[in-house]
C-alpha positions in Angstrom: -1.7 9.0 -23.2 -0.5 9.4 -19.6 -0.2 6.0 -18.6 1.8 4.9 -21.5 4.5 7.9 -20.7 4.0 6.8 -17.3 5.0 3.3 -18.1 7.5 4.1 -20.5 9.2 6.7 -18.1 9.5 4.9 -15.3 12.2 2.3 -16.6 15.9 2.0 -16.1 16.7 5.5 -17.9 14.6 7.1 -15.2 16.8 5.9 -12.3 20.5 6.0 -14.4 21.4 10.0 -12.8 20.1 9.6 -9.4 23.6 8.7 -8.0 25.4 11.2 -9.4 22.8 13.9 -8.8 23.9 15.9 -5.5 20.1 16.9 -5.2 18.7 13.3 -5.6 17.1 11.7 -3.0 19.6 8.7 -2.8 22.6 10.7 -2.2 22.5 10.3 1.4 21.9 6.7 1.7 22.9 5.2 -1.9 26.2 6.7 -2.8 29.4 6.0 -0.9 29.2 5.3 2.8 30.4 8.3 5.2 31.9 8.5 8.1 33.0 5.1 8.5 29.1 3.9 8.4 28.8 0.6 7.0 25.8 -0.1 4.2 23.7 -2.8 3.6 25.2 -3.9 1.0 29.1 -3.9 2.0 28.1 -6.1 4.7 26.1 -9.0 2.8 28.7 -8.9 0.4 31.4 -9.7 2.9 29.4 -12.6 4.4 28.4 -14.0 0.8 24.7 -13.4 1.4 22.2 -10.9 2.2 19.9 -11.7 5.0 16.4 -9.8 5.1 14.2 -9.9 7.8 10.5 -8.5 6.6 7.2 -7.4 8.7 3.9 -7.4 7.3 0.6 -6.9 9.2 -2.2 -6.1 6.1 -3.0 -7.5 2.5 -1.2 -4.4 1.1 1.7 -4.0 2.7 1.9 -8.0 1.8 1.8 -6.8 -1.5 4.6 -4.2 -1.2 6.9 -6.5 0.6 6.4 -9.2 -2.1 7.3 -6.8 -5.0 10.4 -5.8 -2.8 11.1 -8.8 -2.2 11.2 -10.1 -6.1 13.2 -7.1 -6.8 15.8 -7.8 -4.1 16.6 -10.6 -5.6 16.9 -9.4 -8.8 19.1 -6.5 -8.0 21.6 -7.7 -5.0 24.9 -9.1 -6.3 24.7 -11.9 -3.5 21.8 -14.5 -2.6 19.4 -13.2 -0.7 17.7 -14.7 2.3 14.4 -14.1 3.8 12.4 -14.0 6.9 10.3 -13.1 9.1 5.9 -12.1 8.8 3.6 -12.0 5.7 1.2 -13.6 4.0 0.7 -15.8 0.6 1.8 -13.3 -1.6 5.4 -12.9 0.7 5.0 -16.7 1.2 5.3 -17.7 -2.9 8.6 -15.3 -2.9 10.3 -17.2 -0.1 9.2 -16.2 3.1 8.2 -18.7 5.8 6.0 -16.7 8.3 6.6 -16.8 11.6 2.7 -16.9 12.6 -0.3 -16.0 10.4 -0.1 -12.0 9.5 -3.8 -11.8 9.9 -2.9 -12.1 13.7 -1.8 -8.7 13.9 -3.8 -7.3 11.4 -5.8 -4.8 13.8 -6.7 -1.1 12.9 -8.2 1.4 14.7 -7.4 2.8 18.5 -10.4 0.9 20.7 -10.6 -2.0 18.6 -7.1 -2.8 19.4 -8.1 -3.4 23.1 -8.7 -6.7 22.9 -6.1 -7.7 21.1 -3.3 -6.2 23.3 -2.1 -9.2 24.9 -1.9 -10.8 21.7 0.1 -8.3 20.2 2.4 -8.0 23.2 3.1 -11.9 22.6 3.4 -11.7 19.0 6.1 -8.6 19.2 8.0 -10.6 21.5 8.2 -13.5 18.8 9.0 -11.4 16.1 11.7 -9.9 17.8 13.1 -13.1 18.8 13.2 -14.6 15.6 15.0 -11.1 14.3 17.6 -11.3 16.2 17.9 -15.3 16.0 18.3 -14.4 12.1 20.8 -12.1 12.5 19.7 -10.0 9.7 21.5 -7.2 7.5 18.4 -5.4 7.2 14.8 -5.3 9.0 12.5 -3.8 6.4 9.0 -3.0 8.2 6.0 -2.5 5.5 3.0 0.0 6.6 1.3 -1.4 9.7 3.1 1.6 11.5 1.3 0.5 15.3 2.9 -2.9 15.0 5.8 -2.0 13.3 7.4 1.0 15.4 6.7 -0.9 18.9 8.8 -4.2 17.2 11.5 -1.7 15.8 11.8 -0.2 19.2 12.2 -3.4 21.1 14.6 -4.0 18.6 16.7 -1.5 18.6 16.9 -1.9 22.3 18.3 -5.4 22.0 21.0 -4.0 20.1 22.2 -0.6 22.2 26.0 -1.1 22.2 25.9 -3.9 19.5 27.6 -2.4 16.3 26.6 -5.0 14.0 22.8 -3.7 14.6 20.9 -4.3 11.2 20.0 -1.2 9.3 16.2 -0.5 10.1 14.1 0.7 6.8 10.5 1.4 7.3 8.0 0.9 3.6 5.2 3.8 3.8 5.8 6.9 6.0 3.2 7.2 8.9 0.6 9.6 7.7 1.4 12.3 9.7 0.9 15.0 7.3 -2.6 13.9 8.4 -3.0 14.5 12.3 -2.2 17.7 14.2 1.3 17.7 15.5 1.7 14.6 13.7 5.3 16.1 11.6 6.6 17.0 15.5 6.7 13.2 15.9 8.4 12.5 13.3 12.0 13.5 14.6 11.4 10.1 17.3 11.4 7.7 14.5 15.4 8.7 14.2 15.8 6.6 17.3 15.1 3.2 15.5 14.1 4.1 12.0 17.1 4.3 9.9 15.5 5.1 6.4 11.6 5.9 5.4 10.7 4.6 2.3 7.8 7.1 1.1 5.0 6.3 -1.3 3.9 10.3 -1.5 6.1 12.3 -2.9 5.6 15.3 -0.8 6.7 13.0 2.5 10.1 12.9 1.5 11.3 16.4 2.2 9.2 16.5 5.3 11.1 14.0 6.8 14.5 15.0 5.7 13.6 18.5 7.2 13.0 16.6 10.5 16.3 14.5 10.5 15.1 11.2 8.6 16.5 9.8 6.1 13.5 9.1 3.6 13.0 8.3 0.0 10.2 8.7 -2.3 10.6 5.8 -4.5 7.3 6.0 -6.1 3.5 4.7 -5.1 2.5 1.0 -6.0 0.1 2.4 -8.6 2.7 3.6 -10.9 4.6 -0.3 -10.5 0.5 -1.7 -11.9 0.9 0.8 -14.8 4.8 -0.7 -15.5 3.4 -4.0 -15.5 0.6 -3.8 -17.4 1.9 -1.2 -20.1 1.4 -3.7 -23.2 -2.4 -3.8 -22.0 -3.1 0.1 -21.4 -5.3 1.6 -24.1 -4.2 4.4 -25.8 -6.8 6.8 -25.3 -6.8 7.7 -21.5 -10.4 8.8 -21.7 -11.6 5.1 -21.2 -8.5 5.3 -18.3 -8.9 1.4 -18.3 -7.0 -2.1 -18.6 -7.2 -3.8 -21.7 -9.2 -6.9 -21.3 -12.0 -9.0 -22.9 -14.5 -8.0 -20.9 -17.2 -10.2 -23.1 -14.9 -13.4 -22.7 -15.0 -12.2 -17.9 -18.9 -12.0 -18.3 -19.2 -15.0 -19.8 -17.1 -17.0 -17.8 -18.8 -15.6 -14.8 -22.4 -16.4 -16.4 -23.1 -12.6 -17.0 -25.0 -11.2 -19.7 -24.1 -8.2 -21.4 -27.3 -6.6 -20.3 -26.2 -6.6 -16.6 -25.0 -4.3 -14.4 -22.3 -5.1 -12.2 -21.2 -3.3 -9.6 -18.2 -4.0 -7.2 -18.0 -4.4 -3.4 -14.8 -4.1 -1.9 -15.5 -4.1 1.6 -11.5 -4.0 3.0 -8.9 -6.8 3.3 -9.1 -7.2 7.6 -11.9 -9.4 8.9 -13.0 -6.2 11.1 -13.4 -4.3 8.2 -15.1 -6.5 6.6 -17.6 -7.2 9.4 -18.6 -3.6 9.9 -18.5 -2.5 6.1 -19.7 -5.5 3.8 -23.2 -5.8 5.7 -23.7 -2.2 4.6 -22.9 -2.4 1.3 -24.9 -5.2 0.5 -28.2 -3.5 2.3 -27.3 -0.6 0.2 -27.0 -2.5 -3.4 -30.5 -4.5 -2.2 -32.3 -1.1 -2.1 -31.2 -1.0 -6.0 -32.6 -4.5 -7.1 -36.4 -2.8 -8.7 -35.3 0.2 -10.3 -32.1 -1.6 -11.8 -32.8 -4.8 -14.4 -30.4 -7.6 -14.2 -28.1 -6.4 -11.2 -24.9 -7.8 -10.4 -22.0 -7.6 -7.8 -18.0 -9.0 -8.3 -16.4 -9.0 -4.5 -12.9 -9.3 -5.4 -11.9 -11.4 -1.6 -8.2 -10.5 0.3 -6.1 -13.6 1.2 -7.5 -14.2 4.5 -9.3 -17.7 5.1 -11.4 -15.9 7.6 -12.6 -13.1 5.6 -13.6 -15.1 2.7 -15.5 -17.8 5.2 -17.2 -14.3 6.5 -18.2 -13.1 2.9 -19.0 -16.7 1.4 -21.5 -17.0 4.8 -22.7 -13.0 4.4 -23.8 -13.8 0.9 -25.3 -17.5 1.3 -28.5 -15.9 1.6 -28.3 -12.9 -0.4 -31.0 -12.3 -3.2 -28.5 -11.1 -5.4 -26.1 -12.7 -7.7 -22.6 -11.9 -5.9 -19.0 -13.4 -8.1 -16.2 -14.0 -5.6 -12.5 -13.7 -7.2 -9.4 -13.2 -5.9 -8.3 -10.4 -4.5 -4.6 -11.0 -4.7 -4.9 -11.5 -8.5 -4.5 -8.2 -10.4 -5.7 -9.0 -13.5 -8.8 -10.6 -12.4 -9.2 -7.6 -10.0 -8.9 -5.2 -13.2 -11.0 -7.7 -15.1 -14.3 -7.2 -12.6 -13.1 -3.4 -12.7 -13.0 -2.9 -16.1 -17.0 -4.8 -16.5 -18.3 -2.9 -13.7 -20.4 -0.1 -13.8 -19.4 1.6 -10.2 -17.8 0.5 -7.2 -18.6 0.5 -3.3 -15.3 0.8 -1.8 -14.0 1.1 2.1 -11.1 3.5 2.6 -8.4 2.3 1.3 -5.6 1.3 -1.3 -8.1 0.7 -3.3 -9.3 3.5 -4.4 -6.3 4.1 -5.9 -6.8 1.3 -7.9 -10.2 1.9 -9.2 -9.0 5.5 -10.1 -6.7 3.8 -12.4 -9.0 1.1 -14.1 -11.4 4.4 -14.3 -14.1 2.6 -12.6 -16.4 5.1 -10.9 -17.1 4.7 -6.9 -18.3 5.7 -3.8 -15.6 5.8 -0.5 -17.1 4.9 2.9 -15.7 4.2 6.1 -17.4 3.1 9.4 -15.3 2.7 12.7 -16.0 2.3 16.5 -17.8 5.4 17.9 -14.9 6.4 19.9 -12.1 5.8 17.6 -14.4 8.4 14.9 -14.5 10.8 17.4 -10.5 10.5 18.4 -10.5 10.8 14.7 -12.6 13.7 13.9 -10.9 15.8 16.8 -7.4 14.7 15.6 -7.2 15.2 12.0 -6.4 17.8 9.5 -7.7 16.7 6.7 -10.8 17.5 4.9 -11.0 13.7 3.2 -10.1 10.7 3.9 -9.4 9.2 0.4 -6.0 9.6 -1.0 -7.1 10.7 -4.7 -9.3 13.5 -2.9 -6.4 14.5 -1.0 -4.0 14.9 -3.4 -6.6 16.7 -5.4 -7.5 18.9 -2.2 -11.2 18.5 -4.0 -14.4 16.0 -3.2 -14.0 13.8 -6.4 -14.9 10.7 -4.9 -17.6 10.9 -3.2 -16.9 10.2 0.3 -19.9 8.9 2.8 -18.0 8.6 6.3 -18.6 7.6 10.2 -22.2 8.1 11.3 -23.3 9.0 7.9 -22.3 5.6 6.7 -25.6 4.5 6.0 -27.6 2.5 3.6 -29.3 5.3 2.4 -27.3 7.6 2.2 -24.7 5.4 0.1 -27.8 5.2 -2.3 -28.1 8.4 -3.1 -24.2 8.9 -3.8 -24.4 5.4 -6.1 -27.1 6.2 -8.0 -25.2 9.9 -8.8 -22.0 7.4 -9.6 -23.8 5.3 -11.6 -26.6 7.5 -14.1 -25.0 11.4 -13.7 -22.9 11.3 -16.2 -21.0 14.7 -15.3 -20.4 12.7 -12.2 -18.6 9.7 -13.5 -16.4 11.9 -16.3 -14.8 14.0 -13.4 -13.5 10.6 -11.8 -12.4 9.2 -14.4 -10.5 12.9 -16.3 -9.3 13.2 -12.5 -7.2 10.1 -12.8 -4.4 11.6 -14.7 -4.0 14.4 -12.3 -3.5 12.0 -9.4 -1.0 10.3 -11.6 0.9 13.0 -12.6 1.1 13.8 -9.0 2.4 10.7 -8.4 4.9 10.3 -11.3 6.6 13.7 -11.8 8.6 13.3 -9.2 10.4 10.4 -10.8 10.4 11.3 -14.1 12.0 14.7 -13.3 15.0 13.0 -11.7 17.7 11.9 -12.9 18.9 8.7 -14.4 21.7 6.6 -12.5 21.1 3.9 -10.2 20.3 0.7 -12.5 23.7 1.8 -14.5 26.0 2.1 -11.5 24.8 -0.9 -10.5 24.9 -2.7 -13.3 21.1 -3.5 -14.0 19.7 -1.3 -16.6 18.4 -3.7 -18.3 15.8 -4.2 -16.0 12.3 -2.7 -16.1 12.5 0.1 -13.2 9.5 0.5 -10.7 8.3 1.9 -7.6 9.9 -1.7 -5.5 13.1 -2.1 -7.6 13.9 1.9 -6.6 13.1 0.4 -3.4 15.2 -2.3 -3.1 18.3 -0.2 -4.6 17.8 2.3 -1.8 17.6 -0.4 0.6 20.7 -1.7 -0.4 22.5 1.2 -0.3 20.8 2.2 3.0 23.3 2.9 6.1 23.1 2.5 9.6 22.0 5.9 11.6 24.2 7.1 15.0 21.3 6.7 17.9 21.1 8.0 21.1 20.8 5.5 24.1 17.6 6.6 25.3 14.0 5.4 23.4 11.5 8.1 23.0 8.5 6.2 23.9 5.9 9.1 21.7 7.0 7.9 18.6 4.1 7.3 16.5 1.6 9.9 14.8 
C-alpha cells in the first residue's frame, strides 16, 4: 500500500506549506531574496527568458537533468533556454551538447589517468561555452570530479563580475561516505551556491557546514509518481503492473523460462570489467537450470551497446537487449525476471522498487579498491543496504568479485525463498526513508507559484528551488581541496 500513499503524497498538496514554513528547507533560498541578493528568477524575468546552462557526465545524471529540465519548463513563468552537456535523454528536451557526454564519463581515481588531458580540454570547452551563454543559472548533475573542477574555473572567470550565474549542484558528493569527507564540505561554498540532495539526511549536514542544500526527494519516488495508475495494490508483489505474458512473448520467451537480468553499468569501463563476469557466472548455471534466460537492459552509449552486442555474439545463452533509457521496458524485463546481477549503482534502487531480487557486485582497478577500502566508512556499498545499515542485498565486492562466488549468492537469490522475501518486504523501509521527509513537510510552493495543478515530484521540487535559488557572497580565494 506504500507506493500508492507514496504516489498520492507526493503531489502538489505536499509542496503548498513549504514557503511559508520557517523550518522548511526552501526558506533560505525560495522565499524573498535578502540582503539585496538577486534570485534566479528575478533576473530571467527581467530579461524575458530564463537561460540554463546544464552539465551531465553519466546515464543517470542524464536522466535527472532531463526530468529537471521538463519541469523547468513547466514551472518558470518565462521561456526557458538550454545548454550546455548531456546525452539523448537531455537531447529530446532541448539541449544541444556541446561534445558527446560519454567523453567525460570516467569513474574511479587511476582509471582517470589517461583521460586527464582530455578532461583538461573538455573543462576548458565547457567553460567557454558557459560563459558565451551567459546563463542565469549553471545547474551541474552528479559527476562531482567533473563538475566541481568546471564550477571552479567558473567561478573564477567571474571574481568581481556581479552578474555571476547562480551555481546549483544536482546530488550532494557522498561524503557522508569517506573519512573527513563532511570537513570538505564547507569548500564547495566557494563555487557551489545551492546542493540539491537526493538523501534526505544530506540536507542538514550541509546546512550545518554553511551550504545551502535541499532535499527535494530521490528519483525513485518521481518512477513511483509516474507510474501510480500501474502500481498494484498489494505491496507484497512490490512490482509494476504489466503483462508480463504479452513481454515474453514478444521477446520469444516461454513461460517456462527463467530470466535473469544483467545490468552491468551504463560507462563503457564498467561495462568492460563487470559484464564479462556476469556472463561467466550465469554460464556456470545453464545444466542445473532448464530453459535459462538473460534481458540486458543497454545505457544510451553507442559504444557500450557495440561492446555488449560483440560480448554476446558468441554467447551460448539466449541474451534480449532493450533499452535502457526506456522505463517501462526496463520494469517490463524486471517484473519477468527471476533475479538480477547488478553493478553498484542507481540501479539497485530500481530493482528494489520493481521487487526483483539481486545480487550487487562491483570490480575496480586494484589501486583505486585499495584507496577505497582505506578511505571509506561505510560497511556497504549499495544504497538500500546503507540506508538499512543491514546486508539485504547481497553484496560480492573487489577481489571477491568472482564468478563463483557470484554463484553461490545467485543461486541463494534465486531458490531460498527467505532470501528473496527480505528484499522484497525491505523495499518499503527504503521508501519510507526516502519519502517521510516530504510528506512531513508542509504544503506551499506549487500554490505560491501558481502551479498546483501539477503533479509534484522529486525534479519539479527541484526546479522550484532552483528558481528561487540566490547567488552566495564568496571569498576571492578558491580552495583548491574541494572534493570528498
Amino acid at each position: 500500500m506504500l507506493l500508492k500513499s507514496v504516489a498520492s503524497a507526493i503531489n502538489g498538496r505536499e509542496l503548498r506549506r513549504t514557503l511559508s514554513s520557517s523550518s522548511s528547507p526552501f526558506t533560505a533560498g525560495v522565499r524573498c531574496s535578502s540582503h539585496g541578493r538577486r534570485r534566479v528568477i528575478d533576473v530571467a524575468a527581467k530579461d524575458g527568458e530564463l537561460r540554463v546552462f546544464l552539465v551531465a557526465g553519466e546515464v543517470s545524471g542524464d536522466a535527472l537533468a532531463s526530468r529537471l529540465m521538463a519541469s523547468l519548463k513547466n514551472v518558470s513563468p518565462v521561456p526557458v533556454r538550454f545548454a550546455g552537456v548531456g546525452g539523448s535523454l537531455m537531447h529530446k528536451e532541448g539541449l544541444q551538447s556541446i561534445f558527446p557526454m560519454e567523453e567525460i564519463a570516467v569513474m574511479g581515481l587511476w582509471e582517470l589517468l589517461p583521460h586527464l588531458n582530455n578532461i583538461r580540454i573538455k573543462l576548458k570547452d565547457t567553460t567557454e561555452s558557459a560563459i558565451l551563454f551567459q546563463p542565469h543559472v549553471v545547474v551541474t548533475v552528479d559527476s562531482k570530479g567533473f563538475s566541481f573542477r568546471f564550477l571552479k574555473l567558473l567561478q573564477g572567470r567571474y571574481i568581481q563580475n556581479t552578474n555571476s550565474p547562480v551555481h546549483v549542484h544536482y546530488v550532494a558528493p557522498s561524503f557522508w561516505a569517506w573519512k573527513g569527507g563532511e570537513t570538505r564540505l564547507t569548500h564547495l561554498r566557494h563555487f557551489v551556491d545551492h546542493i540539491l540532495c537526493i538523501l534526505p539526511f544530506e540536507e542538514e549536514i550541509c546546512r550545518l557546514n554553511g551550504l545551502p542544500a535541499t532535499y527535494v526527494g530521490h528519483p525513485l519516488l518521481e518512477d513511483v509518481v509516474f507510474s501510480s495508475k500501474e502500481l498494484e495494490s498489494s505491496f507484497d508483489k512490490c512490482k509494476f503492473q504489466g503483462n508480463v505474458e504479452a513481454f515474453r512473448q514478444e521477446n520469444g520467451l516461454s513461460s517456462e523460462s527463467t530470466i535473469i537480468t544483467l545490468l552491468p553499468g551504463s560507462r563503457l569501463q564498467e561495462v568492460t570489467r563487470m559484464l564479462p563476469i556476469f556472463l561467466k557466472t550465469v554460464e556456470f548455471l545453464k545444466n542445473s537450470i532448464p530453459e535459462l534466460s538473460t534481458i540486458i537492459p543497454v545505457a544510451p552509449n553507442c559504444r557500450v551497446e557495440t561492446y555488449i552486442n560483440n560480448a554476446i555474439r558468441t554467447w551460448p545463452l539466449r541474451a534480449i537487449l532493450i533499452p535502457g533509457e526506456s522505463i517501462e521496458k526496463k520494469y517490463e524485463a524486471f517484473r519477468a525476471s527471476r533475479a538480477a546481477l547488478c553493478t553498484s549503482g542507481s540501479a539497485v534502487m530500481e530493482l528494489m522498487l520493481a521487487g526483483l531480487p539481486s545480487v550487487v557486485a562491483y570490480r575496480a582497478h586494484f589501486i583505486t579498491e585499495c584507496i577505497v577500502k582505506l578511505r571509506t566508512k561505510l560497511n556497504f556499498i549499495s544504497l538500500p543496504n546503507i540506508l538499512l545499515e543491514s546486508a539485504v542485498i547481497p553484496e560480492v565486492l573487489f577481489r571477491a568479485c568472482t564468478s563463483d562466488n557470484l554463484v553461490r549468492k545467485l543461486r541463494e537469490v534465486l531458490f531460498n525463498d527467505e532470501v528473496r522475501r527480505l528484499q522484497i518486504s525491505s523495499a518499503e523501509e527504503v521508501l519510507q526513508i526516502l519519502h517521510n521527509p516530504i510528506a512531513q513537510r508542509s504544503n506551499s510552493i506549487l500554490d505560491q507559484l501558481g502551479f498546483s495543478s501539477y503533479k509534484c515530484c522529486p525534479s519539479m521540487i527541484a526546479a522550484s528551488t532552483v528558481l528561487y535559488a540566490e547567488k552566495l557572497q564568496k571569498s576571492h580565494g578558491l580552495d583548491s581541496n574541494f572534493a570528498p
